[in-house]
N, C-alpha and C positions, 0 to 999 in steps of 0.2 A: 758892559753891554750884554756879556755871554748872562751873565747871573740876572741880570734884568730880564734876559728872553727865558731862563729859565723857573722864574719866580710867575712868569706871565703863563707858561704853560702848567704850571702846577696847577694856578688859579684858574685855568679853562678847565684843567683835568677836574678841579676839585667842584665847582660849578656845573660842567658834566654830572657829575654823580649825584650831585643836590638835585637838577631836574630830573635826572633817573629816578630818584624817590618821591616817591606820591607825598607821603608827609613827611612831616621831619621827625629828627630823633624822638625827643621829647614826647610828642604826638603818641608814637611807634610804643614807647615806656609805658603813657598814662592809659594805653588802648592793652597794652597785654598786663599789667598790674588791672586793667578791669574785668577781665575775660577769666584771668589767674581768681580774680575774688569770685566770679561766678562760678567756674567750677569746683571749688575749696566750698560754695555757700550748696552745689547739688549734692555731691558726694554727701557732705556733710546732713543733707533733708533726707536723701535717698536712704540714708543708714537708718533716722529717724522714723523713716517710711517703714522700711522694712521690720525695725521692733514695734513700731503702732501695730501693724500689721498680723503681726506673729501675737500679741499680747492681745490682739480683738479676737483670732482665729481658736487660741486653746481654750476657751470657756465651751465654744461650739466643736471643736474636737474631743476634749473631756465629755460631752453628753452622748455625743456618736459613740462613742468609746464605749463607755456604758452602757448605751442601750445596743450594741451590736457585737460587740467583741465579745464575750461568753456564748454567746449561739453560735456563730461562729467559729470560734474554737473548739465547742461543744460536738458541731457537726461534722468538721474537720477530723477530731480525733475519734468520734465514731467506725467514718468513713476508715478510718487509718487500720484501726483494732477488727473490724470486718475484712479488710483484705490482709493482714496477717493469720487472725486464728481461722479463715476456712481453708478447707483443704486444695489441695494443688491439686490438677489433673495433670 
């Protein structure tokens, strides 16, 4: 009788914990193995994203480049060689 009263609270304990859970295991499995693919599928576009991005950007940096960076530099080291060679007060 003991082992019967105690087979019967297992089963209230263990029926307890099933209505404590919203869904069942299974459930719990097939919802984070989909959650698990969708973040494995952004990471994986985002990277995408980011070389599309970079590979559409240097054709328009190489022209900036070009048409800016020699005046630039040019005015720069101007500027530079004028306040070395004049004289100190």
């Amino acid at each position: 009788m003991a082992q019967a009263l105690g087979l019967q609270v297992a089963e209230k304990q263990e029926m307890g914990e099933q209505r404590a859970q919203l869904i069942s295991r299974e459930a719990n499995n097939a919802v984070q193995a989909a959650f698990n693919a969708l973040q494995r599928t952004i990471v994986h576009n985002s990277q995408t994203l980011d070389y599309l991005v970079q590979e559409m950007l240097r054709p328009i940096l190489k022209v900036w480049l070009d048409d800016n960076l020699p005046g630039m530099v040019e005015r720069l080291v101007r500027t530079e060689i004028e306040r070395i060679s004049s004289p100190r007060n």
